[in-house]
LOFITOR-323695 format. One line per 3 residues: number of its first residue (from 1); their letters; for each residue x, y, z of N, C-alpha, C, O. Coordinates in nm, 4 decimals, decimal comma, m for minus. Example, Ala and Ser with C-alpha at 12.3 -4.5 7.8 and 13.67 -1.06 7.14 Angstrom:
2
1	AS	1,3190:m0,5690:0,7800:1,2300:m0,4500:0,7800:1,3200:m0,3300:0,7800:1,4236:m0,3319:0,8465  1,2850:m0,2250:0,7080:1,3670:m0,1060:0,7140:1,2900:0,0030:0,7870:1,3409:0,1138:0,8039
! end
This chain:
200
1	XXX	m3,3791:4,3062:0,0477:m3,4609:4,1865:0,0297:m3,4512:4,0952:0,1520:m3,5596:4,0385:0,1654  m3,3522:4,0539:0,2590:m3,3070:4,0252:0,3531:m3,3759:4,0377:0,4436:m3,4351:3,9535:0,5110  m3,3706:4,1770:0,4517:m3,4161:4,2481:0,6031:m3,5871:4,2125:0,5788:m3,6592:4,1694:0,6688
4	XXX	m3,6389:4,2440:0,4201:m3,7766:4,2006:0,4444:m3,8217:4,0529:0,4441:m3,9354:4,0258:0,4826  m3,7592:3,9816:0,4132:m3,7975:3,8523:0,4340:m3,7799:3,8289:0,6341:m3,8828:3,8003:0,6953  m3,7088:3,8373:0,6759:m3,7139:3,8513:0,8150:m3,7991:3,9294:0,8801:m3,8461:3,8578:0,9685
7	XXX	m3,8510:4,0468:0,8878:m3,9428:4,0838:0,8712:m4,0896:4,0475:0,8844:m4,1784:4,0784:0,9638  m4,0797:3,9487:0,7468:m4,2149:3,9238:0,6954:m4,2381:3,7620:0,7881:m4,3480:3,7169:0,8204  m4,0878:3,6898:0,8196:m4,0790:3,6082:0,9325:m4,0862:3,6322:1,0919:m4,1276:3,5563:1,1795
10	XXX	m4,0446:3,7329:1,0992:m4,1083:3,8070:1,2653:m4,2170:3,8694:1,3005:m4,2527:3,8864:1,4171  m4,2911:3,9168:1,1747:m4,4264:4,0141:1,1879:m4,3920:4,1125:1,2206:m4,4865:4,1837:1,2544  m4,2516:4,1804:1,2334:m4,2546:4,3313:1,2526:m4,1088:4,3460:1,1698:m4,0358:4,2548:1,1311
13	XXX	m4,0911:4,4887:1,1558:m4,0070:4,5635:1,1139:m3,8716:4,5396:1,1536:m3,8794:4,5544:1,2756  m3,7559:4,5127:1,1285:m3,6284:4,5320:1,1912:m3,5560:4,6086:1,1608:m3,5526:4,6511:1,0453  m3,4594:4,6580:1,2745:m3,3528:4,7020:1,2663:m3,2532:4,6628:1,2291:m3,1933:4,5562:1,2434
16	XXX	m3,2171:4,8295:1,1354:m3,0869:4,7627:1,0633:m2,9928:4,6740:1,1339:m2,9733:4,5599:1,0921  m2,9389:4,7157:1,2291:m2,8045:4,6979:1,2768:m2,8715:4,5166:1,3554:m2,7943:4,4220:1,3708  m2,9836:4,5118:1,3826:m3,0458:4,3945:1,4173:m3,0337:4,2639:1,2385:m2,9924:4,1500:1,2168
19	XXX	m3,0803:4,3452:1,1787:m3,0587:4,3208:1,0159:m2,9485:4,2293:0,9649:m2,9458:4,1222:0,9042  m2,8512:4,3214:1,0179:m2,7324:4,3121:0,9340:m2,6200:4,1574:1,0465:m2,5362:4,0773:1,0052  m2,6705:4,1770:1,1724:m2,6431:4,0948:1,2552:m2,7113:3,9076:1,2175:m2,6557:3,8027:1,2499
22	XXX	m2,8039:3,9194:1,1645:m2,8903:3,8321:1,1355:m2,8340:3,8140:1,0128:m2,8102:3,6940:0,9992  m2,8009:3,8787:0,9147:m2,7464:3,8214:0,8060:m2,6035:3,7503:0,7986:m2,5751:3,6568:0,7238  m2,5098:3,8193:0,9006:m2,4190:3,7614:0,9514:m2,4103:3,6451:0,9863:m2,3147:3,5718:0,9612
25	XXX	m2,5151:3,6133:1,0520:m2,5271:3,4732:1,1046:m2,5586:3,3672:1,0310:m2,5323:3,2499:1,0573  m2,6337:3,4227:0,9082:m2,6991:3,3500:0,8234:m2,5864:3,3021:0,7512:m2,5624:3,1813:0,7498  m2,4940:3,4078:0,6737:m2,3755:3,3733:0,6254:m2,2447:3,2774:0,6785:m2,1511:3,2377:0,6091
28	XXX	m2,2655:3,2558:0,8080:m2,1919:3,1990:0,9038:m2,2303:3,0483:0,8630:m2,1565:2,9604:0,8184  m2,3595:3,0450:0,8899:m2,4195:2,9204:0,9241:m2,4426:2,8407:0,7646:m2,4718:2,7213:0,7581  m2,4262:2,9190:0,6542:m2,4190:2,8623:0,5142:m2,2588:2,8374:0,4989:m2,2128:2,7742:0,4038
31	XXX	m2,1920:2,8841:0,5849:m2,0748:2,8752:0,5316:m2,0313:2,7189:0,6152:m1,9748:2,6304:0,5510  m2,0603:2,7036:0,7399:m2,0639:2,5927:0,7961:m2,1278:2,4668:0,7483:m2,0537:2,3688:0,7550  m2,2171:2,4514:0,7136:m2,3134:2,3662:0,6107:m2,1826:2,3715:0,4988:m2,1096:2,2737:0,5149
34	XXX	m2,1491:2,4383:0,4192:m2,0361:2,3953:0,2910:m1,9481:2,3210:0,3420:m1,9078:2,2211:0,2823  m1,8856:2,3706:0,5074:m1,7656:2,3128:0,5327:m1,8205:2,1670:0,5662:m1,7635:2,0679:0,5207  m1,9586:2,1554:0,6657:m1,9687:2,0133:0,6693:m2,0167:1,8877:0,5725:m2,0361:1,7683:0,5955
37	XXX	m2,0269:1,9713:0,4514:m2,0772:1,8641:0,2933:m1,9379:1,8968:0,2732:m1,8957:1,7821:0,2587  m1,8349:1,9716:0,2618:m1,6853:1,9157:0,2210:m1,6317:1,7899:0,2998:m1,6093:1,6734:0,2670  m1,6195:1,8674:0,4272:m1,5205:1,7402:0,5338:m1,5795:1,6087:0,5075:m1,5054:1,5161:0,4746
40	XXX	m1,7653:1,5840:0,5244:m1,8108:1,4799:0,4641:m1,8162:1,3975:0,3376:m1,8520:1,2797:0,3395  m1,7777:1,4656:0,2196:m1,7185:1,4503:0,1161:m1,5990:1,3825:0,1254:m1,5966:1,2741:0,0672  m1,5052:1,4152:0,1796:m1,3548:1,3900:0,2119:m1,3284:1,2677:0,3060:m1,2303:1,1937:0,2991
43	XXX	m1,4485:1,2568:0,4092:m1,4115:1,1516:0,4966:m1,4857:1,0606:0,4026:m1,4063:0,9665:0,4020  m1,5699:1,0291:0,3339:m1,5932:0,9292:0,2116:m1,4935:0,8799:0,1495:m1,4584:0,7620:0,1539  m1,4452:0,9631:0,0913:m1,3369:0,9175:0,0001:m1,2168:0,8837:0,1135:m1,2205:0,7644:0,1436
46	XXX	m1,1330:0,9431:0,1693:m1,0639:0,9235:0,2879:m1,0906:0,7524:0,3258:m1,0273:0,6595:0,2755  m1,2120:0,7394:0,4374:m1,2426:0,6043:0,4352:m1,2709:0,5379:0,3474:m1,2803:0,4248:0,3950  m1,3074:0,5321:0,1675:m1,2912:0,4674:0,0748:m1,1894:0,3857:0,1053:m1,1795:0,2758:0,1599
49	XXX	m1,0718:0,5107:0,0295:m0,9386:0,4458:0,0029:m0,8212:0,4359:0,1176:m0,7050:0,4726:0,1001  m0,8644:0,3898:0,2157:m0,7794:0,4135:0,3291:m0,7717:0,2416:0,3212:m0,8757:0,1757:0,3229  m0,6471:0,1822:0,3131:m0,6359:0,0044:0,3867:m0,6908:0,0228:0,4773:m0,7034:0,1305:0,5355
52	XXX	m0,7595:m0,1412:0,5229:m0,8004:m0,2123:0,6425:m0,7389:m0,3092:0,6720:m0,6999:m0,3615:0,5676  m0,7011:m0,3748:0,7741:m0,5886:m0,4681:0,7945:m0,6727:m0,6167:0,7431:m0,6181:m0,7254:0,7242  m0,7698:m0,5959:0,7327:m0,8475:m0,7312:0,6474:m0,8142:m0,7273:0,5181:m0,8214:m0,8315:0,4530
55	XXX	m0,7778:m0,6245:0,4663:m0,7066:m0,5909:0,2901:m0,5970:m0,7262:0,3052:m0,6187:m0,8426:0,2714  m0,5162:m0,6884:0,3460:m0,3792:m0,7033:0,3275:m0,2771:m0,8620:0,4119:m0,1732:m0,9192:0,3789  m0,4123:m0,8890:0,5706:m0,3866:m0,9892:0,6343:m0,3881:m1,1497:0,5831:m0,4718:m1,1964:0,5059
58	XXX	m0,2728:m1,2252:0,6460:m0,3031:m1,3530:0,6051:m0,4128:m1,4049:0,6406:m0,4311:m1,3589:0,7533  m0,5108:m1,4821:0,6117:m0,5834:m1,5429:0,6603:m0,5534:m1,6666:0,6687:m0,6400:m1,7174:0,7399  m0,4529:m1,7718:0,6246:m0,4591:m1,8906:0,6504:m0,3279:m1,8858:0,7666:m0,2077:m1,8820:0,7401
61	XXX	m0,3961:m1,8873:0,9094:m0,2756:m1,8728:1,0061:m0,2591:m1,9806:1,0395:m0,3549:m2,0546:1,0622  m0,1120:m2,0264:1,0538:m0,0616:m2,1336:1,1258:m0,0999:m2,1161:1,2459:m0,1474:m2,0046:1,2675  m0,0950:m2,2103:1,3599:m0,1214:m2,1839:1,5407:m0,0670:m2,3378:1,5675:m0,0577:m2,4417:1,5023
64	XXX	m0,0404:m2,2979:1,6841:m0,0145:m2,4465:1,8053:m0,0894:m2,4196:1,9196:m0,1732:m2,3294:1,9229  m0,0618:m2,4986:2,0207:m0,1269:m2,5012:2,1198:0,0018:m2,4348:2,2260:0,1142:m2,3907:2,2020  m0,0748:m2,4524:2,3472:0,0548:m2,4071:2,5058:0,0464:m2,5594:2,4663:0,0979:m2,5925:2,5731
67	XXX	0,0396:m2,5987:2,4459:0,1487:m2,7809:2,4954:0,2255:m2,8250:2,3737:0,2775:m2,9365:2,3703  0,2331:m2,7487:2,2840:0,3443:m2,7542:2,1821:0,4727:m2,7646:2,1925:0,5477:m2,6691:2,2128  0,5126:m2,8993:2,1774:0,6908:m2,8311:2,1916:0,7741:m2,7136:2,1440:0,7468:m2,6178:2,0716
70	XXX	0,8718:m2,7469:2,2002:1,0008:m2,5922:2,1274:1,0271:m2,6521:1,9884:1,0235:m2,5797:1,8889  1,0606:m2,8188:1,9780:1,1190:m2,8383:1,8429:0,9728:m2,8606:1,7609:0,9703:m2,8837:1,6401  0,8927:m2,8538:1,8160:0,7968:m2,8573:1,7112:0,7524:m2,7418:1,6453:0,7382:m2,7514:1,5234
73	XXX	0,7254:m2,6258:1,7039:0,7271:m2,4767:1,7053:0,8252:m2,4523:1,6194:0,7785:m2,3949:1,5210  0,9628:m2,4728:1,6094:1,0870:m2,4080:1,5697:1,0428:m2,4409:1,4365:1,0245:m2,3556:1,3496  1,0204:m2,6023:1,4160:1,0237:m2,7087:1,2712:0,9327:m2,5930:1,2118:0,9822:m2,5196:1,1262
76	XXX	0,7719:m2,5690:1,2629:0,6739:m2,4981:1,2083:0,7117:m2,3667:1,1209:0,6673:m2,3290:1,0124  0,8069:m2,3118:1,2044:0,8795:m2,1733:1,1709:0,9426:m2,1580:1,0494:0,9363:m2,0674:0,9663  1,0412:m2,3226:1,0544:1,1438:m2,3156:0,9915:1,0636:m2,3412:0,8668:1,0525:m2,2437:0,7925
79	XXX	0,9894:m2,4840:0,8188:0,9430:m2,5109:0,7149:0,8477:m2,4088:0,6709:0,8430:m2,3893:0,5495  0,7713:m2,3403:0,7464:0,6697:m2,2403:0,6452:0,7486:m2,1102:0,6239:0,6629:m2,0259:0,5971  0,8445:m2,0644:0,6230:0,9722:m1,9522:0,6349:0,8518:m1,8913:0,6985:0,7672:m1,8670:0,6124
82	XXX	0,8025:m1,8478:0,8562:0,7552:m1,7760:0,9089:0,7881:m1,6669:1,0395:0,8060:m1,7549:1,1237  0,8002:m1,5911:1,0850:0,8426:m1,5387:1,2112:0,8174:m1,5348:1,3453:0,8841:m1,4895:1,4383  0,6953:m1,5972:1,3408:0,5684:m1,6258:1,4329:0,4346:m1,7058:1,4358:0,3754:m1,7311:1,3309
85	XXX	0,3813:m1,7510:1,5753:0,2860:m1,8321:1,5606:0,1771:m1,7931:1,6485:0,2135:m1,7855:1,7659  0,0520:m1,7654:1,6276:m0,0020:m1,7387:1,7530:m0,0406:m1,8927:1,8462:m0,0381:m1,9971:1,7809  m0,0685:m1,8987:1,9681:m0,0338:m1,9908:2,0532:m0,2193:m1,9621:2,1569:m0,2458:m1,8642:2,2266
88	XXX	m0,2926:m2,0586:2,1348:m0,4250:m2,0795:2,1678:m0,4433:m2,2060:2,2302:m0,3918:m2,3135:2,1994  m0,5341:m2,1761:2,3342:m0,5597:m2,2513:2,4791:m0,6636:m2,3827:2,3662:m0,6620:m2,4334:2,2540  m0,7400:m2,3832:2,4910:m0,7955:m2,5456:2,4403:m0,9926:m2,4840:2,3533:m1,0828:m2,5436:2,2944
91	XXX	m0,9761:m2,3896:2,3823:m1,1184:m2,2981:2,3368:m1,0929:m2,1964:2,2698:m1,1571:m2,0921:2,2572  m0,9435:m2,2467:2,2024:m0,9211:m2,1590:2,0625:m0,9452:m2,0599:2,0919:m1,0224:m1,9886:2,0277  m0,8635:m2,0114:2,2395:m0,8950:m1,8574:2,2464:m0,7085:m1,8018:2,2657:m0,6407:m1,8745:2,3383
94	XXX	m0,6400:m1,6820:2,2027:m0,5145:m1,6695:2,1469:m0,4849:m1,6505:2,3021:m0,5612:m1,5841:2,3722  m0,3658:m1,7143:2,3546:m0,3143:m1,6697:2,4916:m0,1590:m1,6507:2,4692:m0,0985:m1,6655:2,5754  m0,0888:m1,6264:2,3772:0,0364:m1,5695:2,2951:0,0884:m1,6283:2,2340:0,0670:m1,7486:2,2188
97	XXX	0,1955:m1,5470:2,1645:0,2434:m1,5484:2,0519:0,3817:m1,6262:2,0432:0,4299:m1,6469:2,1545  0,4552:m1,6733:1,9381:0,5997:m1,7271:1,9734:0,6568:m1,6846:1,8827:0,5984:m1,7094:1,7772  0,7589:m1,6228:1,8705:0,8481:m1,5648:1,7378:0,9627:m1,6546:1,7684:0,9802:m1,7406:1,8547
100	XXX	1,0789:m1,5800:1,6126:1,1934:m1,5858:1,6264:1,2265:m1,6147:1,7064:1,2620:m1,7226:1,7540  1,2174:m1,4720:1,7507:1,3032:m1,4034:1,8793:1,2784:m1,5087:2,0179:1,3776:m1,5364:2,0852  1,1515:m1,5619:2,0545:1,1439:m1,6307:2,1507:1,2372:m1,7479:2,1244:1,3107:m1,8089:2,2022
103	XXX	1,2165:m1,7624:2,0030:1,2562:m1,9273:2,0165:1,4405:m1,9229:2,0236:1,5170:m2,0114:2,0619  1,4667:m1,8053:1,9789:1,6441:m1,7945:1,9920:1,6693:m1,7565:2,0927:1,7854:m1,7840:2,1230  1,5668:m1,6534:2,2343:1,6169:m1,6056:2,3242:1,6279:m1,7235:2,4379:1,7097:m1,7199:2,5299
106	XXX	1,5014:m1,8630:2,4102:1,5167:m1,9202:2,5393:1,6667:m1,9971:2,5132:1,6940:m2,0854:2,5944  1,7595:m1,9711:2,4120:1,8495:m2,0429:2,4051:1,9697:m2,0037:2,5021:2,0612:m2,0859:2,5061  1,9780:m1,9268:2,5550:2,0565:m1,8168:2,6887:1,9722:m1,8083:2,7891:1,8502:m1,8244:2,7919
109	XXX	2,0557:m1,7788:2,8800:2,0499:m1,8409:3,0308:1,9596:m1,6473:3,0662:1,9817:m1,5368:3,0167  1,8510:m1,7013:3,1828:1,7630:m1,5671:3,2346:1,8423:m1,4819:3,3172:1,7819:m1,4692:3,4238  1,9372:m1,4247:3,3181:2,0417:m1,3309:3,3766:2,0749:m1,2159:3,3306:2,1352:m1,2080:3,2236
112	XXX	2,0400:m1,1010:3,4063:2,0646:m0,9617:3,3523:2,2255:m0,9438:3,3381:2,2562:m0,8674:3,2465  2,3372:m1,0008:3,4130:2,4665:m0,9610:3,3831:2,4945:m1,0389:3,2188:2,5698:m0,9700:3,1499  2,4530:m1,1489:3,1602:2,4600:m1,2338:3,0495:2,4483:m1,1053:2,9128:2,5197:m1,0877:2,8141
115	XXX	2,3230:m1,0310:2,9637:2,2984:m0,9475:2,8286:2,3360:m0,7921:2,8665:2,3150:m0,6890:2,8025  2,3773:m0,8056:2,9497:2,4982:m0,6810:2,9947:2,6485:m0,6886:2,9492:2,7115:m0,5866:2,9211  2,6885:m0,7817:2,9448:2,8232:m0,7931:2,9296:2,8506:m0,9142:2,8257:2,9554:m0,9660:2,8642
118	XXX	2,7968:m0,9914:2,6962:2,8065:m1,0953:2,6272:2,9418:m1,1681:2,6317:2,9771:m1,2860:2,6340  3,0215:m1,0118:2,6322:3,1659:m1,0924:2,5250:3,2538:m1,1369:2,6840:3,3767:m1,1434:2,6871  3,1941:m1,1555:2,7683:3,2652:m1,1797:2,8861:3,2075:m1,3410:2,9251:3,2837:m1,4031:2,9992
121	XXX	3,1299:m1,3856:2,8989:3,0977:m1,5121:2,8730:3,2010:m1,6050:2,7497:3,2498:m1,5690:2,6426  3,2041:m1,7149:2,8117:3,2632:m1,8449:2,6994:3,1953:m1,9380:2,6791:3,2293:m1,9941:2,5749  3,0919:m1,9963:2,7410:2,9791:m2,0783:2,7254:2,9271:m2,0863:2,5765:2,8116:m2,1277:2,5658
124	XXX	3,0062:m2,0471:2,4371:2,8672:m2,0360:2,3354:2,8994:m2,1384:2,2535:2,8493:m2,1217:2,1423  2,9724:m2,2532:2,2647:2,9538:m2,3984:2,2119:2,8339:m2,4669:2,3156:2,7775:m2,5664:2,2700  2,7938:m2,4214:2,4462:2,7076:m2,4680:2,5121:2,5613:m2,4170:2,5061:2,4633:m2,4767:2,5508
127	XXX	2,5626:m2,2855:2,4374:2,4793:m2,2249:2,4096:2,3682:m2,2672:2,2362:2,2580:m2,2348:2,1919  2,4882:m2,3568:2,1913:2,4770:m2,3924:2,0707:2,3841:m2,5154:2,0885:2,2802:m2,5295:2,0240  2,4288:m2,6013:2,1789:2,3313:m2,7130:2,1929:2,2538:m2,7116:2,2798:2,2208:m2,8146:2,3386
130	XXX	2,2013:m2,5802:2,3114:2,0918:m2,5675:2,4122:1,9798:m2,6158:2,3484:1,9260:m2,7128:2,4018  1,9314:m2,5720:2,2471:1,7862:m2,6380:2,1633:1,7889:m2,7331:2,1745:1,6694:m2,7557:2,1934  1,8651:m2,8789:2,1821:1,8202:m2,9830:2,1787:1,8168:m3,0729:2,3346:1,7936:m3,1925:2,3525
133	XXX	1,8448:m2,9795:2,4213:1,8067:m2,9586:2,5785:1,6844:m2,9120:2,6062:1,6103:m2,9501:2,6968  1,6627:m2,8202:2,5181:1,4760:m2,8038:2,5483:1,3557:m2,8757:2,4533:1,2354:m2,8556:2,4368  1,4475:m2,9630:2,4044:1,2818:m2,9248:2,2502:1,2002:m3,0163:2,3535:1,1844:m3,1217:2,2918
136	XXX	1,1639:m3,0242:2,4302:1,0234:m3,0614:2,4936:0,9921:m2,9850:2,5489:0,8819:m3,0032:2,6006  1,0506:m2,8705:2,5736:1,0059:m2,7394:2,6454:0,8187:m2,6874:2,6189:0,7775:m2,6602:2,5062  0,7586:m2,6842:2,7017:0,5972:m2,6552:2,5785:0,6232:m2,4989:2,5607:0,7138:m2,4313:2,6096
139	XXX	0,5088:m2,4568:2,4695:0,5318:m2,3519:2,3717:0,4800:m2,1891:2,5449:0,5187:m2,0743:2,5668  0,3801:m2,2872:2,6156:0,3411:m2,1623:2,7204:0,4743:m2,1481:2,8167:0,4525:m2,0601:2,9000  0,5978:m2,2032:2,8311:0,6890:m2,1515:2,8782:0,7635:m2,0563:2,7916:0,8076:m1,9662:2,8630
142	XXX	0,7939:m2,0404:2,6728:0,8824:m1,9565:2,6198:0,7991:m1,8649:2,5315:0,8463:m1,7606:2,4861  0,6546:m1,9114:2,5039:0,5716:m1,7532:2,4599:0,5651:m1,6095:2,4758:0,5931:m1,5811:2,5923  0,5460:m1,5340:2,4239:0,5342:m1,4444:2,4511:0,3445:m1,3998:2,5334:0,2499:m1,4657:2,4901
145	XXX	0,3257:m1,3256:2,6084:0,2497:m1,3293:2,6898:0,1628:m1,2220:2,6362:0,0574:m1,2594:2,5848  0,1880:m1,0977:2,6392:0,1513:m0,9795:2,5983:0,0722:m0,9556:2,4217:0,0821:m0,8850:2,3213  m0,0102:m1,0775:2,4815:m0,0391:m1,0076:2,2781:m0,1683:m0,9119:2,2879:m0,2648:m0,8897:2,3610
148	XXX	m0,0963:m0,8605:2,1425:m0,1788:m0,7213:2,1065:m0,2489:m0,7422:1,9718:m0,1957:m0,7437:1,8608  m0,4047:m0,7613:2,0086:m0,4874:m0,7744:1,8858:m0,4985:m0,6749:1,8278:m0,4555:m0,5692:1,8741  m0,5534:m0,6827:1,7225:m0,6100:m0,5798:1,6290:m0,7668:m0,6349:1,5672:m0,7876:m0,7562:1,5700
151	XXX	m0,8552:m0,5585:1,5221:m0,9338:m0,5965:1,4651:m0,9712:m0,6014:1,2301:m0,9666:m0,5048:1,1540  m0,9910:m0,6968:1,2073:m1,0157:m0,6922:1,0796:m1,0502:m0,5237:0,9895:m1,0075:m0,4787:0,8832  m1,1429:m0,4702:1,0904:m1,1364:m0,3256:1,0100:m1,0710:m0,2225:1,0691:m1,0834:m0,1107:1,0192
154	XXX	m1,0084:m0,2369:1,1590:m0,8914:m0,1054:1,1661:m0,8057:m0,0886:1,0620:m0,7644:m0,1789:0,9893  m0,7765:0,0376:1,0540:m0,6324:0,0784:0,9166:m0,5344:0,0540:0,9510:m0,4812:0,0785:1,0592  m0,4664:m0,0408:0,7901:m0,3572:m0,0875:0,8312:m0,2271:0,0050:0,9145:m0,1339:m0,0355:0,9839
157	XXX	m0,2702:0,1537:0,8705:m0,1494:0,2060:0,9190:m0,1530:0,2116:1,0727:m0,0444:0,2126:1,1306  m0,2896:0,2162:1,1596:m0,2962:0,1893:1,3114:m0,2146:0,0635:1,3161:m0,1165:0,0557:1,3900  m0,2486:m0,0236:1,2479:m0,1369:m0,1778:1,2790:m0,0082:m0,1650:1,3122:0,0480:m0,2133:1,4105
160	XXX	0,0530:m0,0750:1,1969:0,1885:m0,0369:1,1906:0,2469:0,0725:1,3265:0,3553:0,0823:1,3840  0,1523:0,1237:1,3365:0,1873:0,2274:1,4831:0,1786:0,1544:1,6091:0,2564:0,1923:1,6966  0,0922:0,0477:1,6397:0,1216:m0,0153:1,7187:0,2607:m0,1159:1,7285:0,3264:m0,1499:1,8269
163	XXX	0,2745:m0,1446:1,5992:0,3967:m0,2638:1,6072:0,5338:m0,1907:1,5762:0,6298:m0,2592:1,5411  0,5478:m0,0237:1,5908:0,6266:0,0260:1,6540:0,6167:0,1027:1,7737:0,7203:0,1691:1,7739  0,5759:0,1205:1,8371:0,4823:0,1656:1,9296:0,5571:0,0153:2,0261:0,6642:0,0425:2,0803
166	XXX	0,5216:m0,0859:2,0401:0,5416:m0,1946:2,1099:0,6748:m0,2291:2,0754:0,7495:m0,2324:2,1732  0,7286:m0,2563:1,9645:0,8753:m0,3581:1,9551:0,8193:m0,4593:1,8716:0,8915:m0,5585:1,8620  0,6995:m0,4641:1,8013:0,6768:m0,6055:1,7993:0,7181:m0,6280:1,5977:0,7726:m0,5516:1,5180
169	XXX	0,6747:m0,7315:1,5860:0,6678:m0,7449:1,4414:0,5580:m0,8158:1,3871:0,5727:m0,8612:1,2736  0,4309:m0,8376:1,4570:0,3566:m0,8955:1,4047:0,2186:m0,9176:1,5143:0,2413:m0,9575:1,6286  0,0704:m0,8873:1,4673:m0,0240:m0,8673:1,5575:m0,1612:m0,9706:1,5019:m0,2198:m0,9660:1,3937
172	XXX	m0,1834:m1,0568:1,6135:m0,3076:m1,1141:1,5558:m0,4290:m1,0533:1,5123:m0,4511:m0,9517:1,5783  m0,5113:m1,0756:1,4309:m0,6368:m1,0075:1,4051:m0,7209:m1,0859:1,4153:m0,7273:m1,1842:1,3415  m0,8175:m1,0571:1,5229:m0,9164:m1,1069:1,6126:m1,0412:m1,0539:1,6186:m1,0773:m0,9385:1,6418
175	XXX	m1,1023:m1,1521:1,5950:m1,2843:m1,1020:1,5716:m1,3876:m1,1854:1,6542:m1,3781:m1,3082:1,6548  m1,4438:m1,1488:1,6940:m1,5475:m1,2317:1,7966:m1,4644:m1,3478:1,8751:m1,4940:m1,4672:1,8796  m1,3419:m1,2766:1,9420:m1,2774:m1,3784:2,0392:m1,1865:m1,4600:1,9570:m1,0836:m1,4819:2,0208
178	XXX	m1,1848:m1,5192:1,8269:m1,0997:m1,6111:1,7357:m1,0480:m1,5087:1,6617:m1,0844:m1,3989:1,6198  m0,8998:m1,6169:1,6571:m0,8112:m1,5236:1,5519:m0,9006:m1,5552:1,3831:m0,9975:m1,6209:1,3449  m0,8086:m1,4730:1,3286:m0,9024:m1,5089:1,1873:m0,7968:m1,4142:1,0860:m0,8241:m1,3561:0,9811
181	XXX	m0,6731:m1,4225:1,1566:m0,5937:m1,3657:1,0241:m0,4433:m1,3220:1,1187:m0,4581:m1,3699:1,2312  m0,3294:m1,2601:1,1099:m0,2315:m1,2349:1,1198:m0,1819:m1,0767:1,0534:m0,2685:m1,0370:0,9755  m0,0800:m0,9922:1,0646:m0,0856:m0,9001:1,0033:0,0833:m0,8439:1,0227:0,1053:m0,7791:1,1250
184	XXX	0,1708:m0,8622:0,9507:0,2912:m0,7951:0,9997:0,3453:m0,7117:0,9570:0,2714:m0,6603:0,8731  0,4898:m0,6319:0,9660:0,5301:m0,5186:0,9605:0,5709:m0,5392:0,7546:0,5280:m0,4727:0,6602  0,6452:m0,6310:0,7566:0,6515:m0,6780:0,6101:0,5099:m0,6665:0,4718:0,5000:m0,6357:0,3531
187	XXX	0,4051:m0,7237:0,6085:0,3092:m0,6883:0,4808:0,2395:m0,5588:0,4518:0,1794:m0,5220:0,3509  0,2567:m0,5152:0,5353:0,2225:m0,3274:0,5944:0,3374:m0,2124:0,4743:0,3085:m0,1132:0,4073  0,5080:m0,3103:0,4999:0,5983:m0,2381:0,4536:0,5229:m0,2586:0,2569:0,4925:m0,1687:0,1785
190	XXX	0,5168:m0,3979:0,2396:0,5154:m0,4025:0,0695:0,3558:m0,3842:0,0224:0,3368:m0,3814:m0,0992  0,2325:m0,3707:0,1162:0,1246:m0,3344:0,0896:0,1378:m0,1473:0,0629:0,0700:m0,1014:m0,0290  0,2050:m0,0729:0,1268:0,1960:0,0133:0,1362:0,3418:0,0761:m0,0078:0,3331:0,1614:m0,0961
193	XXX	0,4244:0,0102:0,0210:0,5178:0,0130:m0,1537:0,4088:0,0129:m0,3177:0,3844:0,0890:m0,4113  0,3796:m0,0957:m0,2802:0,2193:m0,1218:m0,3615:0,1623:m0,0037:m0,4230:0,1680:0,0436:m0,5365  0,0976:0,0349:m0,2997:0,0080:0,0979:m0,3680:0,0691:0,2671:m0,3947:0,0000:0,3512:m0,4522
196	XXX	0,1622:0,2862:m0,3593:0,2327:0,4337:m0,3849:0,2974:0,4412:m0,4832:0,3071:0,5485:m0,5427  0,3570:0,3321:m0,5246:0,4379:0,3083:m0,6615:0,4008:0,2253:m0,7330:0,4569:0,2089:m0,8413  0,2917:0,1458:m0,6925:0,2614:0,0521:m0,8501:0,3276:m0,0477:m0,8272:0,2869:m0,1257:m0,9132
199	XX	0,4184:m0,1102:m0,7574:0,4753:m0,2172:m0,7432:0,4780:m0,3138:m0,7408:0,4876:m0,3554:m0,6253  0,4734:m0,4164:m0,8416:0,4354:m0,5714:m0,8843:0,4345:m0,6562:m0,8128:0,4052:m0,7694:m0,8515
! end
């Protein structure tokens, strides 16, 4: 039935072995068509239920400016229990970030032998009242410089590969130039507890 429908599509007679080659192909090419209504099937559902870092991101972000103090920054930290702030010029455009970590590291002196060798230092009653030696420090001296956006619909788990991938713990999410949300390793860790276990 094959060979004559081809055939009756070429206007002449074929050969078997021409035949049987042609049906081959035919079978090939139906079998490809299944595979691409599966994979397409799958990347539906796949991108359904896959997080987006807009799922899961804060949207009400704290920020300061570069002319923010250190003790004002720190206060911000301390009272909202937060880890970070993103840090935006005068056209609310993000020019970095300030964590923890910044705000405890400018408390030690910029010297590679200092964090080579700690316990060989005695300075750390002086080290103690360093914060209140800087709190006018502004926030664009002790920022972090290097920030790494993300966008609202990337998957959260790209978030998470970058913020090990880098060292970091936390990535702005940025859309048409303005931040418009925050996203960190914590909410990645209990978004993703969530939804694997049901977790309240």
């Amino acid at each position: 039935m094959f060979f004559e429908l081809i055939a009756a599509v070429v206007g002449r007679d074929v050969d078997h072995s021409v035949g049987i080659l042609l049906y081959s192909l035919y079978l090939f090419l139906d079998y490809c068509s299944s595979l691409h209504i599966l994979y397409l099937y799958r990347a539906i559902i796949f991108n359904f239920n896959r997080m987006r870092v807009a799922d899961i991101m804060e949207k009400n972000v704290i920020t300061v400016t570069k002319d923010t103090p250190y003790e004002e920054v720190a206060k911000i930290l301390y009272e909202h229990n937060i880890s970070g702030v993103p840090v935006l010029d005068e056209g609310e455009k993000i020019v970095g970030i300030v964590s923890e970590k910044d705000i405890y590291r400018v408390l030690y002196p910029y010297y590679k032998s200092y964090y080579e060798h700690p316990e060989s230092y005695t300075d750390l009653e002086e080290r103690e009242c360093k914060a209140s030696e800087i709190k006018d420090h502004r926030a664009e001296v002790f920022m972090s410089k290097n920030v790494v956006p993300i966008k609202p619909e990337d998957p959260v788990m790209l978030a998470g590969s970058i913020m090990l991938a880098k060292n970091i713990s936390r990535l702005p999410v940025v859309e048409s130039g303005k931040v418009v949300g925050i996203i960190s390793r914590k909410m990645i860790y209990r978004a993703i507890l969530k939804r694997c276990f049901d977790f309240k």
